[in-house]
Structures are given as structure tokens and as C-alpha cells.
N, C-alpha and C positions, 0 to 999 in steps of 0.2 A: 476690531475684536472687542467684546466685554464681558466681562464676569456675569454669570449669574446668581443672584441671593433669593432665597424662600424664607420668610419669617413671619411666625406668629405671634400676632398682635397677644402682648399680655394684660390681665387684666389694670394694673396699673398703667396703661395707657388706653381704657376703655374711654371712648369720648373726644379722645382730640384727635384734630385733625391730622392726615395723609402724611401731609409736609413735615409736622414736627415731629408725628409717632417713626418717619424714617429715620429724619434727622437723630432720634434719642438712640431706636436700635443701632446703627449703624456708626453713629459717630461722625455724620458727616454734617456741616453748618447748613440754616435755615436754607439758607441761597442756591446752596447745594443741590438740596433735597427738595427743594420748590424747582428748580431748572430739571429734575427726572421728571419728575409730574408732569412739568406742561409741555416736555420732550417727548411723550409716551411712553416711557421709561420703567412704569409702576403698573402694575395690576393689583387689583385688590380682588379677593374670592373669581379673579380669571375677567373681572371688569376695570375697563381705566376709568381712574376715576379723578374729580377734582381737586384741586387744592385744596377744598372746603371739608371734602367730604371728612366726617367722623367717622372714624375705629370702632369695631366693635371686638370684644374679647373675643380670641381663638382666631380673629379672619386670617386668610392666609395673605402674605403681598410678598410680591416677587416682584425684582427687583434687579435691571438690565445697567451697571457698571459699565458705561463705556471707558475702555484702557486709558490711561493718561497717557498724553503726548508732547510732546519736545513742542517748544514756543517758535515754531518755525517760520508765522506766519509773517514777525517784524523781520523789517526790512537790516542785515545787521549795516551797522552804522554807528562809527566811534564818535560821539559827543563829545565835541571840543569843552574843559573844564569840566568833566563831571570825574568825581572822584569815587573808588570804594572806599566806603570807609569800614564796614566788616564783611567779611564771608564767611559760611560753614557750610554743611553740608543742606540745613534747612534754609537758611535768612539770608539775604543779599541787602545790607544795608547803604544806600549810596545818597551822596552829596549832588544834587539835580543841582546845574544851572540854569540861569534863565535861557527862554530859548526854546527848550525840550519836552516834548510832551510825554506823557508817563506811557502812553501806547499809543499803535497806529490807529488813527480815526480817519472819519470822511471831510476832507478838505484840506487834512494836512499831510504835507511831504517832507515836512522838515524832520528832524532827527528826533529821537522817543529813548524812554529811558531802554525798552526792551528790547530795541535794535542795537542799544551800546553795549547790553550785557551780551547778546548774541556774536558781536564782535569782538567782546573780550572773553572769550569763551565759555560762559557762565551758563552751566543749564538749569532749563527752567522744567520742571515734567509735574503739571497739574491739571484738572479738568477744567472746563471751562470754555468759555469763548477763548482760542486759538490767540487772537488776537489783542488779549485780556491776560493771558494766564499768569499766574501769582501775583499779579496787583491786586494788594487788598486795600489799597487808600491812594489817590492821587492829589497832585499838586496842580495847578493850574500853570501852563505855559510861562504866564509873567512872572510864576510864584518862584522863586528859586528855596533849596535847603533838602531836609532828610526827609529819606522815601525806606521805607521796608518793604521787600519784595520776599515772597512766600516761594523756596525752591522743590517743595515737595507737598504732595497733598493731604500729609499729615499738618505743616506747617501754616498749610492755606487755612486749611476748616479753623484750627486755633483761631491763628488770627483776625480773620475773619467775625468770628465767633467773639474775641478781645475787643475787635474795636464797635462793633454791632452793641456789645454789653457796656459801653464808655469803660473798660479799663484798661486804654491806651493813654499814656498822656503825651499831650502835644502841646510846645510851648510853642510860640512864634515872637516876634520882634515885630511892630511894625511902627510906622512914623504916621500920625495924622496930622492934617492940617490943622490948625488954630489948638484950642485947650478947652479938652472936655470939663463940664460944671463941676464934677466930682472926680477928684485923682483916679480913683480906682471903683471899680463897680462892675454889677452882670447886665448883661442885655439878655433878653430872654425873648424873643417874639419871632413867630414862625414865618421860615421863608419858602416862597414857591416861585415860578418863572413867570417875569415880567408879562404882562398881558399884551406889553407894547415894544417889546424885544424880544427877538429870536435869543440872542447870546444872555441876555441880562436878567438875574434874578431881584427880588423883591422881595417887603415885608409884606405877606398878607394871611390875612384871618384865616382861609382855608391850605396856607401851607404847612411844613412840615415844620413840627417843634424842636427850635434853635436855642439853643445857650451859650455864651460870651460870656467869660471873666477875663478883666481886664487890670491894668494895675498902670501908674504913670513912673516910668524909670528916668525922663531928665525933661525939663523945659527946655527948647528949641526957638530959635527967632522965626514965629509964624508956626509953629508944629509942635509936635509934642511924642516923645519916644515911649511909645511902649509894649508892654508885656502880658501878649495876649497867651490866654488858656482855654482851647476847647472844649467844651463836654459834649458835644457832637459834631459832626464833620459833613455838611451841608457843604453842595458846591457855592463858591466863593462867600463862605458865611460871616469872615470877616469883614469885608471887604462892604456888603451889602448891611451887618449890623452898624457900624460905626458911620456908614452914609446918613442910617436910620437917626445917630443922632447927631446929623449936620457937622461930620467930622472926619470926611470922608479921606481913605490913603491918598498921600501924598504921590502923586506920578499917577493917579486911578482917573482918566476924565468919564469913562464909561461910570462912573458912579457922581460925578460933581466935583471934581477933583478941580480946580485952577492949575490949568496947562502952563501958565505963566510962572510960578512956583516951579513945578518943575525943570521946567525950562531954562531960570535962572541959575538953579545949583547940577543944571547938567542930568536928568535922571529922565530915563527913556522908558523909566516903568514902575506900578507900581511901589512903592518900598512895603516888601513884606517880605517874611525872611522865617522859614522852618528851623526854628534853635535847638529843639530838645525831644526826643522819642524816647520813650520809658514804656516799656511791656514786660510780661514772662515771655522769657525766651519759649518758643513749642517745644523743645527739644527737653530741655531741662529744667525749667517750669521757675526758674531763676531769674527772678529782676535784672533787665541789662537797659543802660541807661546809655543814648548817644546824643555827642553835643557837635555843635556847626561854629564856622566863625563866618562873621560877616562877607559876602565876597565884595571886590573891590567895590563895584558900581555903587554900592549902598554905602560901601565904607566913607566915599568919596561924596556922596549927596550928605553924609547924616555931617559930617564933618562943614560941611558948606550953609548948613543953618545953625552949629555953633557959631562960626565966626560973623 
């Protein structure tokens, strides 16, 4: 089943493109409104047209709403250690372990964040890839810490929309090895995927533009604790800037990491750790701020290069 909308382009959206002039009438996020488009989803004056195309004043676009549906597609499946840490009606805010992947993909069978919420009876009803729905940011398998999961499709497009605009804030914790030159500084250089690795990303010139603030919270025997801030959220952008300057996470050998190091103080991955989520809440437009504690594994490594 889907809704259908008729809307005439006005003149303050004479000129832009398909995707945004929906996205502005309707209220739904760029991603949104780009997946109608290259779903067929969109007519414009009775033609489909491109992502590209330009608005003209008066045209007409109509505009095929497929019903949101229940996340039915993850496998349900209770994740050993994963906690909630809020619910409402819109936000599903939870505590990932390591381990778990934020949704089902192709090659993994292990447990996902959206199979745990399916078996502790959490629903999810947003559009989307099925097997995607309300993750508006994920964590990487090794990555443990806070995850926002979006319950309703008002929730999603916010959000969505929040972190797409950088005003999500995301702290992290992580350990690198050795001691960067400068305590505290940004990394700023664009990443895209390894030319020589399927899984691995890279700095390079024609990837996406990456930003890293950093700060040094303790010196460590061989490492160094600190406290990373995102301004954009690039898969594994941590983990690939601080490689960038030969400092690469502790437990990380996919980046340069000394397997021996970890090895020593016991840590089977790397140390990196989601501390802090700061948004307006969708619902009430309200700063809500969530914070994490280290889980054992890290607690246990970071304590093994103090001593």
C-alpha cells in the first residue's frame, strides 16, 4: 500500500532540484527523497524524472508514499551485553557491545543491534531498506558504545537530517599507540576505500571530506588515552585518521596496529569506545545528552598499560 501526494512546485523552489524541492515540501530527509526518485516513486508534469532534474514554478509532482513497515526483516536475536539505555515512543537509545553489528548484512550471521530490539519487543516502523530501518548512524562490529535508533518516520528524517547537518555530537574514547606530536589537534583529510582492500578505508584526495578533533586525556606506557570528537561520521574515520598519523588504535592490526601490544595487555580488538551522544531529541526539539562507561574488555586493557 502507499499514499499518494500532488504538489505544486512554488515559486521559491523554482530551480532546484527533484530530490530537495520534495524533501523541502514534504518534510522528508534528502535520502529520503532521493530513494523516491530512483525508486519511481516521483512524477513530475506525468514524467519521471532525475535526481538532477530542476523545478520549474507551477509543475505538478506527485508523489507515491510507500506505507511504513515493521523491521521485520532482522533476524530477532537477544545480544548478550547490550543494554537500553532510553526508550520513548520515537528514540531507542542503546549500549552496543562488541560483537554486534548495527544491522543484518551479507556475510554476517551473528547478532545485530536490530535483531535484539526485535526480541525485546521494540518496534521499529520507518521507510526504508527493511533491513536498515531506523539506523540513522552505525558503529563498526569491533566498535562497542551508544547507538540512536530512530522508532518512527518523523524521528528518522530529524535525525537523519541532525547528523547529515553535523549537529550530532559524538564523543569517543579511544587508546593509540605511542604519543601523538601535539596533545590535542584536528585531522582534517578525506577518506575513501582502500584501492588495495575490499574492507579497508584510506586517506585519499578524491575521498570524502573527514574531520577529527582530538584532545590527549592520560599518557599510557606505549599509548596514549584519548578523546576523540567527530564532525563527520565516515566509516571507520577514526580509526583510519589517527593510522594517517602513525598512531594507529591499539588492538587495530587492519590499520598498523602491533598485534604484540595488544596481545600483551590482553585485548582482542580495537580500543575504541562511543562515550557521549548529544542531539535534539525529534519529538521535543530538546537537548538530550547520553553517556556510556567503559565496558570490562577496555576497562581491563587501559588499566594494563597504566601499570
Amino acid at each position: 500500500m502507499s499514499t499518494s501526494r500532488t504538489l505544486l512546485v512554488p515559486d521559491g523552489l523554482a530551480g532546484e532540484r527533484v530530490d530537495v524541492g520534495i524533501s523541502r515540501m514534504l518534510g522528508l530527509s534528502r535520502t529520503r527523497a532521493a530513494d523516491l526518485v530512483m525508486a519511481g516513486n516521483v512524477q513530475v508534469d506525468g514524467q519521471m524524472p532525475a535526481r538532477s532534474t530542476r523545478l520549474e514554478p507551477g509543475a505538478t509532482v506527485d508523489v507515491q508514499l510507500p506505507d511504513e513497515r515493521p523491521a521485520a526483516e532482522a533476524r530477532p536475536q537477544i545480544a548478550a551485553g547490550m543494554s537500553l539505555v532510553h526508550q520513548d515512543e520515537d528514540i531507542v537509545v542503546i549500549d552496543k557491545p562488541v560483537g554486534v553489528a548495527a544491522h543484518p548484512s551479507a556475510g554476517w550471521s551473528g547478532p545485530t543491534v536490530l535483531g535484539h530490539l526485535a526480541a525485546a519487543g521494540v518496534s521499529i516502523r520507518t521507510s526504508g531498506d527493511p533491513d536498515r530501518q531506523g539506523i540513522v548512524s552505525r558503529l563498526d562490529v569491533g566498535t562497542s558504545g551508544l547507538m540512536v535508533i530512530a522508532r518512527t518516520e518523523r524521528a528518522y528524517t530529524t535525525l537523519k537530517d541532525a547528523f547529515r547537518a553535523r549537529e550530532v555530537g559524538k564523543v569517543y574514547h579511544a587508546v593509540c599507540q605511542g604519543t601523538p606530536d601535539q596533545p590535542e589537534g584536528t585531522i582534517e583529510a578525506a577518506i575513501g576505500r582502500s584501492p588495495n582492500h575490499d574492507y579497508k578505508f584510506a586517506v585519499r584526495r578524491d575521498g570524502k571530506h573527514s574531520v577529527t578533533h582530538y584532545e590527549t586525556l592520560e599518557a599510557l606506557h606505549g599509548a596514549t588515552l584519548l578523546k576523540v570528537r567527530l564532525e563527520t561520521g565516515r566509516t571507520h574515520q577514526i580509526r583510519v585518521h589517527l593510522a594517517a598519523l602513525h598512531h594507529p588504535l591499539v588492538g587495530d592490526p587492519l590499520y598498523g596496529a602491533d598485534p604484540t601490544l595488544a596481545a600483551r595487555i590482553g585485548l582482542i580488538r580495537q580500543w575504541l569506545h562511543a562515550m557521549e551522544l548529544t542531539f535534539l531529541h525529534p519529538a521535543t526539539g530538546r537537548e538530550v545528552t547520553f553517556t556510556s562507561q567503559y565496558p570490562r574488555d577496555l576497562g581491563a586493557a587501559l588499566d594494563a598499560l597504566r601499570d
